[in-house]
MARNU-181105 format. One record per atom (N, C-alpha, C): z, x, y. Coordinates in steps of 0.2 Angstrom, whole numbers, plus 2048, in hexadecimal, padded with zeros to 3 digits. Atoms other than C-alpha are relative to their C-alpha. Layout:
<recs>
ZXY ...
</recs>
This chain:
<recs>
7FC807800 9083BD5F8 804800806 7FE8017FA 90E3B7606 8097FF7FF 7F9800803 9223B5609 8027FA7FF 802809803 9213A1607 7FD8007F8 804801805 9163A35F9 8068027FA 7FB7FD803 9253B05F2 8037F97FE 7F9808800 9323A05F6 7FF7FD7FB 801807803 9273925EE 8028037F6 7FF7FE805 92639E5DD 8068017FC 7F9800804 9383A25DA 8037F9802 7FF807802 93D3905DE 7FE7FD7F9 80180380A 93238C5CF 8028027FB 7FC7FE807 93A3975C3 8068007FF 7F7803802 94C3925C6 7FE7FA7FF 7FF805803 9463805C3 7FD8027F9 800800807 93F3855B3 8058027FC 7F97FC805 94D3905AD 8047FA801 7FC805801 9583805B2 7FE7FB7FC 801804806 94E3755A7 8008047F9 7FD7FC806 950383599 8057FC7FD 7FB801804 95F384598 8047F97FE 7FC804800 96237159A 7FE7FC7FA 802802807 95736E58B 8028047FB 7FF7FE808 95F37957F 8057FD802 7FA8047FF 970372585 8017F97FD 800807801 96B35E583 7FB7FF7F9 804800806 95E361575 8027FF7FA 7FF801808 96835F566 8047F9802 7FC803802 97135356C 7FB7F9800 804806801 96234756E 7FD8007FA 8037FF806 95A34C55F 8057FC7FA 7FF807805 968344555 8037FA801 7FE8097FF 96933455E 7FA7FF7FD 809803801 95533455A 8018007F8 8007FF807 95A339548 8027FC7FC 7FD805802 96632D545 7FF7FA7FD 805804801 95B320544 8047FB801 7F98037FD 969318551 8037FC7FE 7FB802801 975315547 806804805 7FD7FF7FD 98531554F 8088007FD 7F7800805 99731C546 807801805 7FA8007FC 9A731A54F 8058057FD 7FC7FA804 9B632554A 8037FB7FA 7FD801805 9BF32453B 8047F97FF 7FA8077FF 9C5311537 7FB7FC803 8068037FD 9B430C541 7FC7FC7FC 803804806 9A930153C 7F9804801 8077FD800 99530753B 7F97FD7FD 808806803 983302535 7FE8037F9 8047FD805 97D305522 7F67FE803 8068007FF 96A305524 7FE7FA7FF 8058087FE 9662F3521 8057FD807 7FD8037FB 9722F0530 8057FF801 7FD805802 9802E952A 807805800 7FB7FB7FC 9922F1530 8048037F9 7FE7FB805 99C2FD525 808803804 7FB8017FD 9AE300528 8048067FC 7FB7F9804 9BB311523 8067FD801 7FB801801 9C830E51E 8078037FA 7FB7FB806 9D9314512 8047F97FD 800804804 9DD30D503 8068027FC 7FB7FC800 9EE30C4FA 8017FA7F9 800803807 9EE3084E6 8077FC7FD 7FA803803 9FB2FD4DF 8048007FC 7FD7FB809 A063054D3 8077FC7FE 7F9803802 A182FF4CB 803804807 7FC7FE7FB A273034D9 8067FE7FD 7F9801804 A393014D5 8037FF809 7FD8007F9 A412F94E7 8088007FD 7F9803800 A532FA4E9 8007FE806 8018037FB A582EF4F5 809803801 7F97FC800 A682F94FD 8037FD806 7FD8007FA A762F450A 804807801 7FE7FA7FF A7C302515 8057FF805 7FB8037FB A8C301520 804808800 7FD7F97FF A9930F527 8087FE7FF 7F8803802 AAB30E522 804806800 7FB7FA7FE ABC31A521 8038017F9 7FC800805 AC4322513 808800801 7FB8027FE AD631D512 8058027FA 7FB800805 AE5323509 8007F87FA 7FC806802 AEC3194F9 8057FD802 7FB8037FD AFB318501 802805806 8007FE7FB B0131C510 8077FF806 7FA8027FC B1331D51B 804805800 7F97FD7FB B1F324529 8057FF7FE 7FA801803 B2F326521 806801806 7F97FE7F9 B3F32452A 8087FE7FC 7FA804801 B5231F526 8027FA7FF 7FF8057FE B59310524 8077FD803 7FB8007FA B6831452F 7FF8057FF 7FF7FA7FE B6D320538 804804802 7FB7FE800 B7632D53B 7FD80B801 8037FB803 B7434253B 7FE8047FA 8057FE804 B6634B532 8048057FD 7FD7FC804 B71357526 7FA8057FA 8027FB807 B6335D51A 7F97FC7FF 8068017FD B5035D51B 7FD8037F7 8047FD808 B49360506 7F98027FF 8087FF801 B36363509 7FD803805 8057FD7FB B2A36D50E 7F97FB803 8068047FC B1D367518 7F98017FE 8087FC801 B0C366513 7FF7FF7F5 8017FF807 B123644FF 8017FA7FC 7FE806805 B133574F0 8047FF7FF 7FC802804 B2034E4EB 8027FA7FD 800803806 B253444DD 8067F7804 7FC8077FD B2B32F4E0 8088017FE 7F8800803 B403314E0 802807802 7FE7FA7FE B3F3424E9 8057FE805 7FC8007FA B4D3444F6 7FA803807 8037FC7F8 B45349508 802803804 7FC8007FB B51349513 8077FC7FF 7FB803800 B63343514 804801806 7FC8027F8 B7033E524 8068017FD 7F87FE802 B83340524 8037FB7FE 7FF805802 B8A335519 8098007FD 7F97FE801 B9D33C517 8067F9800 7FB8057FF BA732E51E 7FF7FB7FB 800802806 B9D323510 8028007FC 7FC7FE807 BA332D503 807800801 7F88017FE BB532C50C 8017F97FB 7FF807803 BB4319507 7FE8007FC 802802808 BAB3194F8 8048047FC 7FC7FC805 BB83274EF 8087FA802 7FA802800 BC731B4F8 7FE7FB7FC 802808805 BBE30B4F0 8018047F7 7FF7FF806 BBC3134E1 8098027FD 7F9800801 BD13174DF 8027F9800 7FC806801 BD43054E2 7FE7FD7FC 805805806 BC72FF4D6 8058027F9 7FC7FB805 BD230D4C9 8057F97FF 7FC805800 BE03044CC 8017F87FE 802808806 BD92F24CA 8007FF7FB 803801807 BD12F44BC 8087FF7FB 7F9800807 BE42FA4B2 8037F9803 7FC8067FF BEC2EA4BC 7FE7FB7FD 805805801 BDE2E04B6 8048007FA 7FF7FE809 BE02E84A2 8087FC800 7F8803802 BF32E34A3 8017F7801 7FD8077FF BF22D24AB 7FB7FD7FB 802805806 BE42CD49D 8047FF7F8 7FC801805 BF02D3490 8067FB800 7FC8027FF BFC2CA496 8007F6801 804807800 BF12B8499 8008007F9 801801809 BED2BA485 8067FF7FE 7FA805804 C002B8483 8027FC802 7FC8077FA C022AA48F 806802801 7F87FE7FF C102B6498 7FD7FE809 7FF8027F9 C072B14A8 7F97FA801 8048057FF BFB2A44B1 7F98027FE 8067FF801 BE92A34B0 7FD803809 8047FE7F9 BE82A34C3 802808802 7FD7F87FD BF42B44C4 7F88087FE 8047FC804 BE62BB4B8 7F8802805 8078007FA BD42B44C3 803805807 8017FD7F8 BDE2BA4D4 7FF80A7FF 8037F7802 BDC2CF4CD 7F98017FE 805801802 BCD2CA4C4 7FB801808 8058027FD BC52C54D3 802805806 7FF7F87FB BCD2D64E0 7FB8047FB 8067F9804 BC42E04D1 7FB800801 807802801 BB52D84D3 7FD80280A 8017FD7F9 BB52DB4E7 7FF806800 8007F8800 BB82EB4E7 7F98047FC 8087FF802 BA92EE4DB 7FC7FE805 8058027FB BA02E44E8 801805804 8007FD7FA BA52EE4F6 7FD80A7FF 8047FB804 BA22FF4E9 7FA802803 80A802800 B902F94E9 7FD801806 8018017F7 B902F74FC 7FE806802 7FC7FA7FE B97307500 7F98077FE 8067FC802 B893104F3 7F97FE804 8068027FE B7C3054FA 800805807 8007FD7FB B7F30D50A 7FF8077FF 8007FA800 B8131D505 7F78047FE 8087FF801 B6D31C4FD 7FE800808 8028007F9 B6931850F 7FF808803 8007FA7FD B6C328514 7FC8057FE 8037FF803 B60330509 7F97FD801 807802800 B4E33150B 7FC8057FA 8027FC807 B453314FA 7F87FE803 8098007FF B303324F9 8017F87FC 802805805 B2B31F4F2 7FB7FF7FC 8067FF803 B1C3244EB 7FD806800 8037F9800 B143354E4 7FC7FF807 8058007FA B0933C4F2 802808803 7FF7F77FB B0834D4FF 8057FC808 7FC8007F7 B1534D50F 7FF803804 8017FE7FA B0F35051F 804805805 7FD7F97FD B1635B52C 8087FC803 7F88037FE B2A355531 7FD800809 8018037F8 B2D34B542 806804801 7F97FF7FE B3F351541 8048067FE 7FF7FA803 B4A36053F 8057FE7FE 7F8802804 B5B362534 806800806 7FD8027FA B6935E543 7FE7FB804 8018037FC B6035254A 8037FA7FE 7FD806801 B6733F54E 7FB7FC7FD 806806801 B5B332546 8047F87FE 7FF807801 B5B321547 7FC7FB7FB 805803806 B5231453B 7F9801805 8088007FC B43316549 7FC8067FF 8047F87FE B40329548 7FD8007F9 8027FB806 B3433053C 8038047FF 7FE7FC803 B3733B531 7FA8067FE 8057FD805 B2633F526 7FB7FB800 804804804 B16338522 7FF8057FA 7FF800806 B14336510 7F87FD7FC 807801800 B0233450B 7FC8007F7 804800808 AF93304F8 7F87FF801 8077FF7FE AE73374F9 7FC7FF7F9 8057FF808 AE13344E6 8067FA7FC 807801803 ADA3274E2 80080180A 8018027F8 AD33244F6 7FB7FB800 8038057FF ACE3134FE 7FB802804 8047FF7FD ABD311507 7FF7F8804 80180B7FF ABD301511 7F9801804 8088027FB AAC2FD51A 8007F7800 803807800 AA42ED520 7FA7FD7FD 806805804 A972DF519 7FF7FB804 8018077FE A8E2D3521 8027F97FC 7FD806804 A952C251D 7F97FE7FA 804806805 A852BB514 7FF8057FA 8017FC805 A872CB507 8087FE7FB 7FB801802 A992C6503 8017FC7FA 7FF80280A A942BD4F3 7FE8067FA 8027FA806 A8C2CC4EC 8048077FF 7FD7FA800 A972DA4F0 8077FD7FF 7FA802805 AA82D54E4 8028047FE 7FC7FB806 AB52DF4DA 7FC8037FB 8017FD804 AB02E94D1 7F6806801 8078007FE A9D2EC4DA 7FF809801 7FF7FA7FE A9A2FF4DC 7FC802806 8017FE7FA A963074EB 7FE808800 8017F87FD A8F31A4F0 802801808 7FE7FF7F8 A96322500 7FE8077FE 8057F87FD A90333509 807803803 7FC7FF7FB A9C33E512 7FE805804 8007FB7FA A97347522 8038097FD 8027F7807 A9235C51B 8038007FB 8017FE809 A9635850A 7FA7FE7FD 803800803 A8935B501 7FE7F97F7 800803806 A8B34D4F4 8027F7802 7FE8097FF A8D3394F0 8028017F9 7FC800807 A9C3334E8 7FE7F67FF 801807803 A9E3224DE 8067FD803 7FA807800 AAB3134E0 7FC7FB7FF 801809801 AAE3024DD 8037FD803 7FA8067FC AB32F44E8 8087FE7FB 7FC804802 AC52ED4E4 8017FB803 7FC8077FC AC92E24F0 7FC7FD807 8058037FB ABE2D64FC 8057FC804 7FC8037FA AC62CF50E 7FC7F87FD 8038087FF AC52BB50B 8007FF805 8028007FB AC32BA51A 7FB803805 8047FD7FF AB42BC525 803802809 7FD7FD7F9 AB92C6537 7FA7FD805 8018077FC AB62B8544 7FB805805 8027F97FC AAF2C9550 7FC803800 8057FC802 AA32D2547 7FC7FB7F9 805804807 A9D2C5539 8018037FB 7FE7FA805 AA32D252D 8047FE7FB 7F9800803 AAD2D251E 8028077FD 7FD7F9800 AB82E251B 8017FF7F7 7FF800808 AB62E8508 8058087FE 8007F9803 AC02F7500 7FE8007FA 8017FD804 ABA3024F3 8078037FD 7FD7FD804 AC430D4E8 7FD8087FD 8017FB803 AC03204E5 8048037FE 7FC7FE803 AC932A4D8 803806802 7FE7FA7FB AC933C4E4 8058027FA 7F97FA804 AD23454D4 7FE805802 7FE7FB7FE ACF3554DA 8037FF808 7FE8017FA AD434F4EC 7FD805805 8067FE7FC AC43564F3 7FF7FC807 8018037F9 AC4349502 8067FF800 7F78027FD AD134550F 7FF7F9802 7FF8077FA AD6334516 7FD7FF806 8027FF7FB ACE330526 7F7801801 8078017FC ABE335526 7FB7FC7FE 806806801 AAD32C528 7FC8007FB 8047FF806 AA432851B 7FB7F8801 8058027FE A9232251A 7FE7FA7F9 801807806 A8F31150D 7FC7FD7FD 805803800 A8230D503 8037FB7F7 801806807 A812FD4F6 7FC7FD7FE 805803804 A752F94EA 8017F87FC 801807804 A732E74EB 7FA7FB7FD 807802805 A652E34DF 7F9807800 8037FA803 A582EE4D6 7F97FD7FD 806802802 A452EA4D4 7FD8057FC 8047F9803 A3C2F44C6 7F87FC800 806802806 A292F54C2 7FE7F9809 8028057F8 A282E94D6 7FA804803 8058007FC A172E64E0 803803806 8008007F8 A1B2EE4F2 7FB804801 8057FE7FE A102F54FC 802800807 8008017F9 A0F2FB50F 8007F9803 7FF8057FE A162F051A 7FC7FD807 8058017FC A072F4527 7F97FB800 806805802 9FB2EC51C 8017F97FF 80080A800 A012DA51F 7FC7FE806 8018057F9 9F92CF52A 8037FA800 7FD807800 A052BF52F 7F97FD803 806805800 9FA2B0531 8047FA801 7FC8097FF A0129C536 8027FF7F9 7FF806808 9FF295524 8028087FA 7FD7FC804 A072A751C 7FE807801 8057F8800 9FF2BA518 7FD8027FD 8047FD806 9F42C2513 7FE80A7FF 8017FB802 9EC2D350E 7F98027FC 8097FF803 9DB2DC50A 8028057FB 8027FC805 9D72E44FC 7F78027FF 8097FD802 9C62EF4F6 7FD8007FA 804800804 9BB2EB4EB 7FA7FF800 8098017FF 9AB2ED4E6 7FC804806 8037FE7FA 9A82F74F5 8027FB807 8008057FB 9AF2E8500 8077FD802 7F88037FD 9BF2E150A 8017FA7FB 7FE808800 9C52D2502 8067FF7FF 7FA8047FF 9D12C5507 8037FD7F9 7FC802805 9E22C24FD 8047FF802 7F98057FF 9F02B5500 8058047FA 7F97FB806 A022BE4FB 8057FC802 7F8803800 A132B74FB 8038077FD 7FC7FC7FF A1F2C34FF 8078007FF 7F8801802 A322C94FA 801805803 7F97FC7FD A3E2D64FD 7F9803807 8027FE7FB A3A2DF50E 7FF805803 7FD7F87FD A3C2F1516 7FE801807 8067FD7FA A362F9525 7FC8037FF 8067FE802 A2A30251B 7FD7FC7FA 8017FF805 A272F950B 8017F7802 800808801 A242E5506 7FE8007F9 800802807 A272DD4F5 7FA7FB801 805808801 A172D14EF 8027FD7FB 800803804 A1C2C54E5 7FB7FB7FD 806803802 A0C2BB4E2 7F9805804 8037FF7FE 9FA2C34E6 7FD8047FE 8027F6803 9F92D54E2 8018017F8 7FE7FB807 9F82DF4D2 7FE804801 8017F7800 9FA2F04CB 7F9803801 8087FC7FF 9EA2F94CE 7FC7FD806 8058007FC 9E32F04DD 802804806 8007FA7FA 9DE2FB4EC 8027FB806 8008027F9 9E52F44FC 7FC805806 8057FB7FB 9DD2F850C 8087FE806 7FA7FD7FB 9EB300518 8007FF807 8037FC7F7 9E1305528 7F97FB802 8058037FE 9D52FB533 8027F77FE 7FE809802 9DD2E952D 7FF7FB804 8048077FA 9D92DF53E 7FA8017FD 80B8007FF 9C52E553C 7FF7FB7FB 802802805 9C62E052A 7FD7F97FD 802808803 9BC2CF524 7FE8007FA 804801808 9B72CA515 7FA8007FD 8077FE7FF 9A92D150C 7FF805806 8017FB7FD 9AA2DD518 7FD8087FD 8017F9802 9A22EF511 805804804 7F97FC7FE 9B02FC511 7FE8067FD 8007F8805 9AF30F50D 808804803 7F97FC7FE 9C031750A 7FF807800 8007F97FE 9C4327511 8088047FD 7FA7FD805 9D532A509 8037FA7FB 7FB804806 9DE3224FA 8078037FD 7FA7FD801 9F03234F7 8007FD7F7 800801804 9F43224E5 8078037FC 7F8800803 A073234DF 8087FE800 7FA805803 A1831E4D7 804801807 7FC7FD7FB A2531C4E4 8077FB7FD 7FD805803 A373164E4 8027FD806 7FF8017F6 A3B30B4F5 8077FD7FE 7F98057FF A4D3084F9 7FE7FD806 8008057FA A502FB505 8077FE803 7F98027FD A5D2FB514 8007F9801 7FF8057FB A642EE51A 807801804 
</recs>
């Protein structure tokens, strides 16, 4: 064989080995286009051909069971002392004596602190000697009116130095409380502004004085919630790494709506008897205003809005059909039916544009259970 003759034969057996292998590579895949007996199935959700022709569509299906919605408001707010104040003097003078530890209880009518009050007690011990005195001038000059040995008016003019004098008594003590700084209401004392020597005026602090039990919770509400959330309404709140939700009750709602925020500021009331929370911090707010038991809802992807209202497919019989709903409460997962739907029908979830009516539908998942949907607002 000549060396052409070589060429032309191995030429033809690389095209044969290239058409081997390009037929075992494409060979199955044309066999089941020829097998299929060209039907044509789209992915999951697609529609497809049954054998007389006629489209067939996958889809998931989502059974209609009782729900219990709460419909919940959530807002952020602060915990806040019962009561609350910067204790000072109400004159002033030097700090002589400092009563409390810092950081500890005490009781309403405790002393704190007191200022130097010497030179009042100078005048209130000489007031009192002249009062002494009065008083016997008085005793004599009424015995003495009983016998008609002297006027009425000699009797009123002593009567009425005695009567001074008690006033000015009164004055002199009133003063001397001044200098005294009592607690006005149980509570814990914070850390002192001031030392013993020092001068204080009615302006210097002294102490905060603080009542942590029961503790307020004030939060805001949008105005158009302000008829439902009243005295007495109860509230749950969260506190950042505590593990747990406490209870309260509203007492007292701002009549007026904040012209700034459209808000109106509510406080609650928590009891904090072990005095597990402090004043101050944030606290997260959640109010159950209104509670559906045994409620229609269902995914709120399975609506379709339309001009003249909404509607929704359901399956039966093997087949899509069209259903007019009226709709209530709302969520961003979740929609109340209030006409349309009942318990046990299958809605269909997925593929809701393709779907027409009479349509053939084969489901590929069916969800089937109770749930409970809270709803923020």
């Amino acid at each position: 064989m000549s060396s052409s003759g070589k060429k032309i034969f191995r030429t033809s057996i690389t095209i044969v080995l290239v058409l081997v292998v390009a037929g075992i590579i494409f060979f199955p895949k044309i066999k089941n286009l020829f097998s299929s007996g060209g039907q044509a199935g789209g992915p999951m959700g697609g529609p497809g051909m049954r054998g007389g022709g006629q489209q067939i569509l996958l889809a998931s299906g989502y059974v209609v069971v009782p729900t219990t919605m709460n419909e919940l408001y959530k807002s952020t707010g602060s915990l806040l002392p019962d009561e609350e104040v910067e204790l000072s003097f109400e004159t002033s003078g030097k700090v002589v004596g400092i009563f409390f530890s810092e950081g500890t209880r005490v009781k309403k009518g405790d002393l704190l602190a007191k200022i130097n009050d010497r030179p009042l007690q100078a005048q209130l011990l000489k007031l009192q000697a002249q009062k002494k005195l009065t008083e016997e001038r008085e005793f004599r000059q009424r015995q003495l009116l009983d016998r008609d040995a002297i006027s009425r008016e000699s009797y009123d003019q002593v009567a009425t130095e005695l009567q001074s004098l008690e006033a000015d008594i009164m004055l002199i003590q009133a003063r001397i409380a001044e200098t005294e700084l009592r607690a006005p209401f149980d509570g814990i004392v914070g850390l002192r502004m001031i030392s013993e020597g020092a001068f204080a005026t009615t302006q210097t602090k002294i102490v905060r004085l603080v009542k942590i039990s029961p503790l307020k919770i004030e939060f805001s509400v949008a105005e158009r919630y302000a008829g439902e959330i009243t005295p007495g309404f109860p509230i749950t709140f969260v506190i950042d790494g505590v593990n747990k939700n406490f209870d309260a009750k509203v007492y007292a709602v701002d009549p007026k709506v904040n012209i700034d925020t459209r808000t109106i500021t509510v406080r609650a009331l928590y009891a904090n008897t072990n005095e597990e929370l402090k004043p101050g911090r944030y606290a997260s707010v959640i109010a159950l205003l209104s509670q559906i038991d045994n409620a229609v809802s269902i995914p709120t992807e399975a609506i379709i809005p339309e001009m003249d209202g909404e509607k929704v497919y359901i399956y039966k019989n093997g087949k899509a059909e069209q259903v007019r709903v009226t709709t209530g409460l709302r969520t961003e997962s979740r929609i109340q039916i209030i006409e349309g739907l009942q318990f046990g029908d299958t809605l269909l979830t997925t593929a809701i544009l393709q779907l027409r009516s009479n349509m053939p539908v084969q489901l590929d998942t069916l969800v089937t259970n109770q749930e409970i949907v809270n709803t923020a607002l």
